[in-house]
N, C-alpha and C positions, 0 to 999 in steps of 0.2 A: 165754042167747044174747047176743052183745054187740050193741051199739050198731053204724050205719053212720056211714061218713064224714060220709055230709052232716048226720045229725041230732047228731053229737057240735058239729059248725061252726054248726048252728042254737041251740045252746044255747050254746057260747061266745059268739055274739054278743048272743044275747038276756040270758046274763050282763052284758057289757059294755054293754050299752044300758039295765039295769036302774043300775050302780053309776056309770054317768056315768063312767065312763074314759074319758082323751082316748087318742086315735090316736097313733099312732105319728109322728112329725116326716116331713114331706116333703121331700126329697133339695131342694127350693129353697130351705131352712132353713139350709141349711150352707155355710158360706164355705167356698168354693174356697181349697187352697191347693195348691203343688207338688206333693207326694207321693200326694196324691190325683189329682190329673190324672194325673201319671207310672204310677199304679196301672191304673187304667181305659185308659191308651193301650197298656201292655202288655199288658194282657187282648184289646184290642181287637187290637193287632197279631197275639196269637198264637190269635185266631179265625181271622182272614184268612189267617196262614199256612199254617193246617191244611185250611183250605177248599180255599185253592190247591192244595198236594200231592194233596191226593184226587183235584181238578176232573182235574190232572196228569196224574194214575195213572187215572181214570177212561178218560179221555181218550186216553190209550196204548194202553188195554186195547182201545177200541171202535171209533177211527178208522180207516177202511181203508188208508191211507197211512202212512208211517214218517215220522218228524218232519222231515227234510231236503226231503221235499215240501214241506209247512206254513211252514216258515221260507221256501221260493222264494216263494212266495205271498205273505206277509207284505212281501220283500222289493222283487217285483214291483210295489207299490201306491206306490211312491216318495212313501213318506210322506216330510214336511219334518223337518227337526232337530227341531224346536220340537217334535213330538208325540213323535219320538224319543226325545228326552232328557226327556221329561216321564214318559213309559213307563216310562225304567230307574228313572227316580227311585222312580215307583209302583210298582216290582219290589222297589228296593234298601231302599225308606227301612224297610218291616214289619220285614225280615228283620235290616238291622243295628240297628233301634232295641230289636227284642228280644233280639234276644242279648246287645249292650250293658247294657241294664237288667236283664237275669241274671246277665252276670257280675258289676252293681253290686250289683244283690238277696244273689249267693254272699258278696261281699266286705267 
């Protein structure tokens, strides 16, 4: 019969505590450069994109009102420019910074 998860992981480590092997380096090891940030802001962007669409579709599916309600509502609260434009930005910026950095990634 084999071995469980956890006693296979008690024995690598007590392997490695036995031959004094160091760990692995910690991600505050490593200079930052461009394509590394560029890397993780795309990933980052296209969590949040997917979360969105879902919240979206979630959201269509369960609200009792059709979305032209929602948008009066929104519109009724005479938010100022300032939060306005700060909104699309936080709308615009995920969506065009990852398809940009796809079609960079295809090219």
């Amino acid at each position: 019969m084999g071995t469980t998860a956890k006693e296979e992981m008690a024995r690598f480590w007590e392997k490695n505590t036995k031959s004094n092997r160091p760990l692995s380096p910690h991600v505050t090891i490593y200079k930052w450069s461009l394509p590394m940030a560029m890397s993780i802001t795309h990933r980052g962007t296209g969590v949040v994109l997917s979360l969105g669409v879902s919240l979206f579709g979630l959201a269509a599916l369960l609200l009792p009102e059709q979305f032209p309600h929602y948008l009066a509502m929104v519109k009724s609260l005479s938010l100022g420019p300032a939060l306005i434009y700060s909104a699309k930005f936080a709308l615009a910026f995920p969506f065009s910074y990852h398809t940009w950095n796809g079609v960079r990634h295809l090219v």
